[in-house]
C-alpha positions, -999 to 999 in steps of 0.1 A, spaced: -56 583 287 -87 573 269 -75 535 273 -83 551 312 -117 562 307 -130 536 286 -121 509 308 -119 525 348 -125 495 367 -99 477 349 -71 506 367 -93 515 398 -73 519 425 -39 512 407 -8 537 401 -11 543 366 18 571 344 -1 593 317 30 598 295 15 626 278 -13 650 283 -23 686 279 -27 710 304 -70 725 300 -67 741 332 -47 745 363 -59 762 399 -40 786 423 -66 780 450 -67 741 450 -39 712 440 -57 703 410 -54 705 374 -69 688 346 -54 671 317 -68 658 285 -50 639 253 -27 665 229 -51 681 204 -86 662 219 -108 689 228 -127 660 251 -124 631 266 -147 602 260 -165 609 295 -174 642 288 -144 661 303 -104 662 307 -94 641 334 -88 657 371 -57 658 387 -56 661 422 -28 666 451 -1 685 432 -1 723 427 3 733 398 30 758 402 50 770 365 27 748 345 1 763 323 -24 754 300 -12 740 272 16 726 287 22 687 278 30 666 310 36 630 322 13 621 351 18 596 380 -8 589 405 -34 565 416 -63 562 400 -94 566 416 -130 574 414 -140 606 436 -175 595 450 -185 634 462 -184 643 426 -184 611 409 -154 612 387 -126 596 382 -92 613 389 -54 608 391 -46 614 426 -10 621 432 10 613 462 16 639 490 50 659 483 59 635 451 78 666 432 80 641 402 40 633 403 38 661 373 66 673 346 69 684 316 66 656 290 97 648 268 94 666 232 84 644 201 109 641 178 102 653 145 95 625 120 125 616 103 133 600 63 114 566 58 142 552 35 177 556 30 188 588 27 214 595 4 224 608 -37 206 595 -66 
């Protein structure tokens, strides 16, 4: 997501997949929530990353996800966002767990 912010033109306008974020807040009133990278307080701009066009509903903060959406620059408030497409039920889910980091050499008896 960084890779995002630090180079927006290069992606402006483009369907882009966030394969995992953290929820830092999520809205009942509007379709938006905003993301950030796992265990980054902020992003390089200043602030997590809006999404916008998807309600939030059984996500919370904290939450990891995988976001597809367009990515755009929102000129009334001038940032950039994800926008995600109308009804796309699959815009926002839950991002796949890590595996824990298994034996780097061969496991076996001595």
């Amino acid at each position: 997501m960084a890779e995002l912010l630090a180079s927006p033109e290069r992606y402006q306008d483009k369907t882009v997949t966030v394969l995992r974020a953290a929820i830092t807040e999520t809205s009942d009133q509007a379709s938006l929530l905003r993301i950030t990278d796992p265990g980054t307080a902020a992003m390089p701009s200043g602030g997590p990353l809006v999404v916008f066009g998807f309600k939030p509903e059984g996500l919370k903060e904290g939450d990891l996800v995988t976001v597809r959406g367009k990515f755009v620059f929102y000129d009334q408030q001038g940032y950039w966002e994800i926008k995600t497409a109308r009804g796309d039920r699959q815009a926002v889910v839950l991002a796949a767990p890590v595996a824990p980091a298994g034996p780097t050499g061969p496991v076996g008896k001595e």
